[in-house]
VOPAGU-2260 file (C-alpha; in pm, 1 decimal, decimal comma):
REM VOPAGU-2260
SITE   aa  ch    i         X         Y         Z
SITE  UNK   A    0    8289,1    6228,9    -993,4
SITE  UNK   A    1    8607,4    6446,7    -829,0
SITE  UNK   A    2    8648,3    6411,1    -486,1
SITE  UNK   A    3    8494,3    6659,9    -256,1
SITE  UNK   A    4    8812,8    6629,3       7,9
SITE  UNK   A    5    8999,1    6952,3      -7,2
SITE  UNK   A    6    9240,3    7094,7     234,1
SITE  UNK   A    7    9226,3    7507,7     256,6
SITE  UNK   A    8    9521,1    7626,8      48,4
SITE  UNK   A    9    9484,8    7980,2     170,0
SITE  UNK   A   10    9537,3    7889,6     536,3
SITE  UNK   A   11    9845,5    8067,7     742,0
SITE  UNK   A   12   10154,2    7795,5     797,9
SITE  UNK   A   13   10180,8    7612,7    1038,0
SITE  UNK   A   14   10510,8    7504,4    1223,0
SITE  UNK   A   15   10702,2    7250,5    1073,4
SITE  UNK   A   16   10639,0    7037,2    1392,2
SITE  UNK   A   17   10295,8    7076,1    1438,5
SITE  UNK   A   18   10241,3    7071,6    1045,7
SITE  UNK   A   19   10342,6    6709,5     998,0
SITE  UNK   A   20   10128,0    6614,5    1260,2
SITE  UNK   A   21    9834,4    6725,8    1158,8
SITE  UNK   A   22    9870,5    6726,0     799,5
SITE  UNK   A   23    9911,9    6293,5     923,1
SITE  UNK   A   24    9587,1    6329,2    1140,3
SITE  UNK   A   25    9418,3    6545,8     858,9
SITE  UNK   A   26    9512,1    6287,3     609,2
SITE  UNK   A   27    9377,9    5979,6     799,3
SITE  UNK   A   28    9026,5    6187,3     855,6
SITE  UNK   A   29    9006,2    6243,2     536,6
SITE  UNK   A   30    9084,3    5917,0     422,9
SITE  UNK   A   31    8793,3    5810,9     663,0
SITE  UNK   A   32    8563,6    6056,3     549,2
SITE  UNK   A   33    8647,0    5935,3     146,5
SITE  UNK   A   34    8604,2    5546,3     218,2
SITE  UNK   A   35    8266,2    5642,6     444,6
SITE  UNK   A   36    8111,0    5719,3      95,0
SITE  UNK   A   37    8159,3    5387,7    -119,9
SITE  UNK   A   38    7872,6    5159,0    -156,9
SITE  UNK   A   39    7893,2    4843,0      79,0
SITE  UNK   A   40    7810,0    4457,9     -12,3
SITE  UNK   A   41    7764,2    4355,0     333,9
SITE  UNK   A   42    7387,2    4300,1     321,1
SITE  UNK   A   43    7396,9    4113,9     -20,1
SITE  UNK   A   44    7722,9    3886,7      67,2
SITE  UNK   A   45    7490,7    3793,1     402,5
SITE  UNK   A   46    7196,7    3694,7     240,4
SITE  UNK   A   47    7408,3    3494,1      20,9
SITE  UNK   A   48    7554,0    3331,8     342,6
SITE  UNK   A   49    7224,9    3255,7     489,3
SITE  UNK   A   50    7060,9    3091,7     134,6
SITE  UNK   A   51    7427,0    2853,0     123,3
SITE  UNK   A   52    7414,9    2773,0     502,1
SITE  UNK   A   53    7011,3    2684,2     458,9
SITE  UNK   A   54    7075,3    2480,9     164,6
SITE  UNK   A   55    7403,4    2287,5     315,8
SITE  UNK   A   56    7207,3    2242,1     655,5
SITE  UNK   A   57    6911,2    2088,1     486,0
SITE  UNK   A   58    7096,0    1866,5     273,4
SITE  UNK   A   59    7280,2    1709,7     528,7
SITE  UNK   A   60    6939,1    1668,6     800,8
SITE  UNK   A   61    6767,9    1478,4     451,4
SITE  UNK   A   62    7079,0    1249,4     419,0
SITE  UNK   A   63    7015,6    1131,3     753,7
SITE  UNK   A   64    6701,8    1078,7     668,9
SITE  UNK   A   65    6429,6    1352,3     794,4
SITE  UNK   A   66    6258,7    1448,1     504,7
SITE  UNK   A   67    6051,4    1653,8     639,8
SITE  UNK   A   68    6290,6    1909,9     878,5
SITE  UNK   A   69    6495,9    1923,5     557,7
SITE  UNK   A   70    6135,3    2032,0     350,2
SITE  UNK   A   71    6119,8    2332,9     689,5
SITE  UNK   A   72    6496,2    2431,2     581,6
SITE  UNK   A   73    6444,1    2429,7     223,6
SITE  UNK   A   74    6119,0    2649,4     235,1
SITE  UNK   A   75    6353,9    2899,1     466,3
SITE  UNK   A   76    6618,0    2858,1     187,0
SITE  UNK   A   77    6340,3    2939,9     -97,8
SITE  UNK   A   78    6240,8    3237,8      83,6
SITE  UNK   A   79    6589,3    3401,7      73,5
SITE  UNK   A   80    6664,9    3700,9    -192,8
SITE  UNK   A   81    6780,3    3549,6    -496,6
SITE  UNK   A   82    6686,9    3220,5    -452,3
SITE  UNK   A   83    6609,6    3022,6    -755,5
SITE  UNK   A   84    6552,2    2703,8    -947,4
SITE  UNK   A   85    6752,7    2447,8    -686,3
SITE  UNK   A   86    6598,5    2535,5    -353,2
SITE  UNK   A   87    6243,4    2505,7    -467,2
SITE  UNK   A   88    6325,2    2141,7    -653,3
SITE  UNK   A   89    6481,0    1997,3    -345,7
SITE  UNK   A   90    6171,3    2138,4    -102,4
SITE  UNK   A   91    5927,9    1955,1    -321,3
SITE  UNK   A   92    6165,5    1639,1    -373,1
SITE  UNK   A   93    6166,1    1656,8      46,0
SITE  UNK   A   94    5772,9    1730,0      37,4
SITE  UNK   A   95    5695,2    1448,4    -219,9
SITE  UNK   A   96    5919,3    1197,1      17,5
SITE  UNK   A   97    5778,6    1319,8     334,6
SITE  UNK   A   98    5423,0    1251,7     171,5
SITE  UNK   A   99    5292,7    1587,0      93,5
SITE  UNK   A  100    5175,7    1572,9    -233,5
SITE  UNK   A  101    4997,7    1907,1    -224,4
SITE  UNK   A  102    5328,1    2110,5     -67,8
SITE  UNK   A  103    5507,1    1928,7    -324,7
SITE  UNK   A  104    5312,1    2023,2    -640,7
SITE  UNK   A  105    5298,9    2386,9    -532,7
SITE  UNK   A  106    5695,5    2397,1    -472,3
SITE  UNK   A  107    5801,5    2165,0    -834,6
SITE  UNK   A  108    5542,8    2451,0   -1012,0
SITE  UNK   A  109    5778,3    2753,9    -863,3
SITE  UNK   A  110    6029,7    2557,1    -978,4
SITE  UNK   A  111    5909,5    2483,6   -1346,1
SITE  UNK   A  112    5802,1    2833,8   -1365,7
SITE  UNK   A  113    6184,7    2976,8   -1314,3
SITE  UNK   A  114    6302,1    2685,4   -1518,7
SITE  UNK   A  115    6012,8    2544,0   -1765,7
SITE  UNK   A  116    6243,9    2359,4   -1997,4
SITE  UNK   A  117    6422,2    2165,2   -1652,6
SITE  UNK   A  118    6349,6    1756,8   -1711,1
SITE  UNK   A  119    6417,9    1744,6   -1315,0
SITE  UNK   A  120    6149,6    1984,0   -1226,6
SITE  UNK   A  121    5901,9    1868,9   -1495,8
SITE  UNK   A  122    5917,3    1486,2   -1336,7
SITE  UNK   A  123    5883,3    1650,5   -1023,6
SITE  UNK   A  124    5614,0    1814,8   -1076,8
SITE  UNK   A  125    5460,4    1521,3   -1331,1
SITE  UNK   A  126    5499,2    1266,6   -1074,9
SITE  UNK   A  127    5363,5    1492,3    -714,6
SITE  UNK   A  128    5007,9    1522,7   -1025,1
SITE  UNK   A  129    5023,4    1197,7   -1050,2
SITE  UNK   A  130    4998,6    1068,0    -739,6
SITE  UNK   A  131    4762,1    1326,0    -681,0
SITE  UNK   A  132    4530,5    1175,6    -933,7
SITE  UNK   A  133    4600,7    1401,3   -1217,3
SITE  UNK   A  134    4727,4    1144,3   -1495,3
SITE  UNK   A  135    4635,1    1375,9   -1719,9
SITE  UNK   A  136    4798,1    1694,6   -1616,5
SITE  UNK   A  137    5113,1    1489,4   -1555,9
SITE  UNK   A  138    5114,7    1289,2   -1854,5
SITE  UNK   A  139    5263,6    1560,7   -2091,2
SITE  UNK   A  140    5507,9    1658,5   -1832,0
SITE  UNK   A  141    5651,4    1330,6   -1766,3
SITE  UNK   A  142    5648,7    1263,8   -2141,3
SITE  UNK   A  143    5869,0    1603,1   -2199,4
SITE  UNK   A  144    6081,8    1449,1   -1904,1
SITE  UNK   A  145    6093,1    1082,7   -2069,2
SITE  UNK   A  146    6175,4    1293,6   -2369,0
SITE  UNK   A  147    6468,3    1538,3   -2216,7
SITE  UNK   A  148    6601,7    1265,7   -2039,5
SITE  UNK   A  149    6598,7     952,4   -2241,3
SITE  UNK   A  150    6836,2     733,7   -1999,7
SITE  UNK   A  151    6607,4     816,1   -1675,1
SITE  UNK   A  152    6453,3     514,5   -1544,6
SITE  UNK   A  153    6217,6     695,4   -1320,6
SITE  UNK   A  154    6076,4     964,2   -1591,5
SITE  UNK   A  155    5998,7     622,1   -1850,9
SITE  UNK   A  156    5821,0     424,6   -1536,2
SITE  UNK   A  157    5617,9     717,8   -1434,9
SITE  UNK   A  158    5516,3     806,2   -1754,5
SITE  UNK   A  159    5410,9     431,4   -1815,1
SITE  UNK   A  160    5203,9     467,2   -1507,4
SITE  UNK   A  161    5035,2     774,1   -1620,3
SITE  UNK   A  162    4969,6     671,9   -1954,5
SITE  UNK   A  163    4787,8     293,1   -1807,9
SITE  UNK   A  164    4586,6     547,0   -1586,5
SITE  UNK   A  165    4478,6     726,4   -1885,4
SITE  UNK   A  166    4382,5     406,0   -2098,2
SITE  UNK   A  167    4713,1     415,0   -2348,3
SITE  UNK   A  168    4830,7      84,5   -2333,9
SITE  UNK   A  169    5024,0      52,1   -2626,8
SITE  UNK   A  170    5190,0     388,4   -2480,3
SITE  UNK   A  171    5221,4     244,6   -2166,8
SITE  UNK   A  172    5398,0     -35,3   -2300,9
SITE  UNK   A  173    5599,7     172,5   -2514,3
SITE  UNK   A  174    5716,6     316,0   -2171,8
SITE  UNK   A  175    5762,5      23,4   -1933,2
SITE  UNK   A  176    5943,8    -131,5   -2241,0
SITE  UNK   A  177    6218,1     146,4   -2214,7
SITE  UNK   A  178    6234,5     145,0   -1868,1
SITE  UNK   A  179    6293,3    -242,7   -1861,3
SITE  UNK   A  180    6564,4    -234,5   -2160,6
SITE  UNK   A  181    6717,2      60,1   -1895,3
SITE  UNK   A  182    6717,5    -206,1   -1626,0
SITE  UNK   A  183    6693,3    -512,8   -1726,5
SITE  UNK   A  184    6717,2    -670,3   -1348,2
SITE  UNK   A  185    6459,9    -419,6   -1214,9
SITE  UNK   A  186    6195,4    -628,0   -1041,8
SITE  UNK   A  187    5979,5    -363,7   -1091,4
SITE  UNK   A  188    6069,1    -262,6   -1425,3
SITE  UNK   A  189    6008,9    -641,7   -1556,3
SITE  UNK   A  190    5673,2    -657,1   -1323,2
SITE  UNK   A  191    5508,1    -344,0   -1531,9
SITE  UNK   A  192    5608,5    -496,4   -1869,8
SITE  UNK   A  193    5483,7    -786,1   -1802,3
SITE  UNK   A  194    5115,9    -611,2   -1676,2
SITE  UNK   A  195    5151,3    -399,2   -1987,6
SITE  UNK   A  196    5177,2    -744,3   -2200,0
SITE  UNK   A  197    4886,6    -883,4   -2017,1
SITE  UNK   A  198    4675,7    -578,8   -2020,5
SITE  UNK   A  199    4748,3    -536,2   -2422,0
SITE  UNK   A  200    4612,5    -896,3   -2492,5
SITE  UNK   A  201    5001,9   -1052,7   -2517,2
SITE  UNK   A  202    4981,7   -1325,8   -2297,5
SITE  UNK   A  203    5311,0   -1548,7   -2420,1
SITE  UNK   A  204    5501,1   -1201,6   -2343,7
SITE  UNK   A  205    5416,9   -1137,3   -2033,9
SITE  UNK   A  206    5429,3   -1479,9   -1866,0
SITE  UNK   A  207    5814,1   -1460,8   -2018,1
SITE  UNK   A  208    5870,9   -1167,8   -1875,3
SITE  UNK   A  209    5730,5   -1244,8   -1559,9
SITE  UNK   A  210    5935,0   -1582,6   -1534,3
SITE  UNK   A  211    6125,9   -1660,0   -1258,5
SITE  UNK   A  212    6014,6   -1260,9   -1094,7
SITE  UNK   A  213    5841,8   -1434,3    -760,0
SITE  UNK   A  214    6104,6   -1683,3    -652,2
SITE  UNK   A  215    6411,7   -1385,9    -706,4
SITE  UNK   A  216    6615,0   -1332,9    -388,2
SITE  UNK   A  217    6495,5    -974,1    -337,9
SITE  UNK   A  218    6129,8   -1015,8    -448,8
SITE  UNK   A  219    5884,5    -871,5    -221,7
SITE  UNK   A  220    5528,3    -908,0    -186,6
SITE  UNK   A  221    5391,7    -704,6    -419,4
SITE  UNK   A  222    5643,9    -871,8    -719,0
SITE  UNK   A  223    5461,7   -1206,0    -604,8
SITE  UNK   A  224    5099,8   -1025,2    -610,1
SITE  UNK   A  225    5198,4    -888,5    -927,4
SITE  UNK   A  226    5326,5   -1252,7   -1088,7
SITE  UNK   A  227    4990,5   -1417,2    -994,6
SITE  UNK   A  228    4806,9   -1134,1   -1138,9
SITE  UNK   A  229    5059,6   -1188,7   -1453,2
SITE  UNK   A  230    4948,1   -1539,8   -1443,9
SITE  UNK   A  231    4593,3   -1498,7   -1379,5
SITE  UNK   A  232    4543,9   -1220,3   -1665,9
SITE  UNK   A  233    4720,6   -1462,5   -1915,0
SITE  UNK   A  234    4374,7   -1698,8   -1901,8
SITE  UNK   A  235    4394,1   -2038,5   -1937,1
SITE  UNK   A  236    4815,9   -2011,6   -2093,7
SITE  UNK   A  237    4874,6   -1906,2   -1673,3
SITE  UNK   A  238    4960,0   -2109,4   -1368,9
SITE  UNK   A  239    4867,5   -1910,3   -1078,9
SITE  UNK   A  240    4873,4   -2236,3    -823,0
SITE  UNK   A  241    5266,2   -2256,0    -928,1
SITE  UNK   A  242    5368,2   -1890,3    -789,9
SITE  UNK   A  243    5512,3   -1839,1    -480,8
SITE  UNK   A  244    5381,8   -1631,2    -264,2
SITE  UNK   A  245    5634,3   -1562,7      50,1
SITE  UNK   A  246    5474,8   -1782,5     331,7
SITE  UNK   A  247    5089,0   -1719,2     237,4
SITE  UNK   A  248    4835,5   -1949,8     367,9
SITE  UNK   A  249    4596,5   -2171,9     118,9
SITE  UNK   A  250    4316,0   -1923,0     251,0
SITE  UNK   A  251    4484,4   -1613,7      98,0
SITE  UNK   A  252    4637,6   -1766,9    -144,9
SITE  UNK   A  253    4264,5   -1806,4    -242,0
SITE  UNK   A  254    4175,8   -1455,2    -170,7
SITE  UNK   A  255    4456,2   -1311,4    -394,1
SITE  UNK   A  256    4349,8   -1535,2    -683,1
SITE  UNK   A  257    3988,3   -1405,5    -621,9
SITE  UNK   A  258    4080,4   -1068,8    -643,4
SITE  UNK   A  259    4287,4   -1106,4    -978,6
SITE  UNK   A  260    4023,3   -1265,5   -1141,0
SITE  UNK   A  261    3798,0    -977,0   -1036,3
SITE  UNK   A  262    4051,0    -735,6   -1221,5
SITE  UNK   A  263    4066,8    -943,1   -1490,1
SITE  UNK   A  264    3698,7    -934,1   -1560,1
SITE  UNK   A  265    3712,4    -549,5   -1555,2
SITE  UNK   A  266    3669,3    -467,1   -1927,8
SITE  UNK   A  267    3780,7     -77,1   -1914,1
SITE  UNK   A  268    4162,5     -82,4   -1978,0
SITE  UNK   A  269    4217,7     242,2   -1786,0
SITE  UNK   A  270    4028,8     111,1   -1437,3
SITE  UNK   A  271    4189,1    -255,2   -1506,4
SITE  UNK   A  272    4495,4     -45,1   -1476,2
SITE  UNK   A  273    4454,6     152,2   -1174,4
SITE  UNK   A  274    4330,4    -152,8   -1002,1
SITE  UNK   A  275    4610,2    -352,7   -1091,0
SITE  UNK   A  276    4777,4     -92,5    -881,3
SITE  UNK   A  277    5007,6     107,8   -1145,0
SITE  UNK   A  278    5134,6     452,9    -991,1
SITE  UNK   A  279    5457,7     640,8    -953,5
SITE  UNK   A  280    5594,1     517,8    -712,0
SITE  UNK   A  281    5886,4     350,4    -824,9
């Protein structure tokens, strides 16, 4: 579009003095009065600023370790113009660490619905259903995720979990058996291969697999609870006396073989399963 900044051509001269002058000052206005029309970015670039600063802010306050100020920040950070895929992943990662499962299933579904093909927002949003008690709206999810990402320990152990929940042992044991071959030193890798042996009627497989899992140095409790129930499951092949149990007394030593033997006599694969305690959260 021509410019609209004219100067009179049929005005009387001026003298030469006073001409340069103000044909400088008239020149300068003008100049002023030009510029004054061209679109600014200010408003955009400052948005921008304010989404970055959000999203740098909360990621450090979660590195230190409060999940749940960093969840505040990166719901400010979703809210921002523009803001897509990345801020509402990280508010329901900080949600689903800070423990809320319902914040976090509502923030990984914005996130799958800007990205639905994202294997980090569909095991988000597979494993916040899951330990909702949806195994089987997470199930397909974290079997796309398993699928996208076939060297992720986390999408193979969760969808193990969700497929013992639904009854699928041999799928279940497809899974664990991935995540274990992933990580073969994973105490809790081994310890849900070796249930998924048990639970599928292997019993020389999972007391091998279980070997040794009670008396590593960085067992904890539940890898001992989860040996004797190993050992219990496997019948009459087991040794439950023989597994150590960090410090327990004889009385609930007793207790804890009691209990096993009550989820061994449970005859419905997918509620021997959740009682033997499968979930996500590994």
């Amino acid at each position: 579009m021509p410019s609209t900044c004219r100067i009179n051509p049929g005005a009387p001269p001026l003298p030469p003095i006073f001409s340069r002058h103000i044909l400088l000052l008239a020149s300068l206005a003008l100049l002023g009065a030009c510029s004054s029309n061209a679109p600014s970015n200010t408003p955009a670039a400052t948005s921008d600023d304010a989404y970055q600063r959000l999203m740098k802010l909360a990621g450090d306050v979660e590195t230190r370790g409060d999940r749940g100020t960093a969840a505040t920040l990166y719901q400010r950070a979703a809210e921002q113009p523009g803001a897509g895929f990345e801020a509402w992943q990280r508010l329901g990662e900080a949600r689903l660490a800070s423990g809320n499962l319902p914040g976090a299933e509502q923030a990984y579904q914005k996130a799958v619905a800007l990205e639905p093909d994202n294997p980090i927002g569909l095991l988000g949003l597979g494993t916040a259903q899951l330990r909702l008690g949806y195994p089987e709206r997470a199930q397909p999810l974290l079997a796309s995720a398993a699928e996208l990402m076939p060297d992720n320990v986390q999408a193979f152990s969760r969808l193990g979990a969700a497929e013992a929940q639904l009854g699928n042992i041999d799928a279940m044991q497809r899974a664990f058996a991935v995540a274990s071959r992933l990580t073969p030193s994973d105490l809790d890798a081994r310890s849900n291969l070796a249930l998924a042996y048990a639970l599928n009627g292997d019993s020389a497989k999972a007391l091998r697999e279980i070997d040794g899992v009670d008396r590593a140095p960085t067992a904890q409790p539940r890898h001992q609870r989860t040996a004797l129930l190993v050992q219990v499951l496997a019948g009459t092949q087991g040794k439950p006396a023989g597994v150590q149990l960090g410090g327990a007394s004889t009385a609930e030593r007793r207790s804890l073989i009691a209990e096993a033997q009550r989820i061994a006599a449970i005859t419905d694969p997918a509620e021997r399963a959740r009682a033997l305690g499968l979930s996500a959260n590994k």
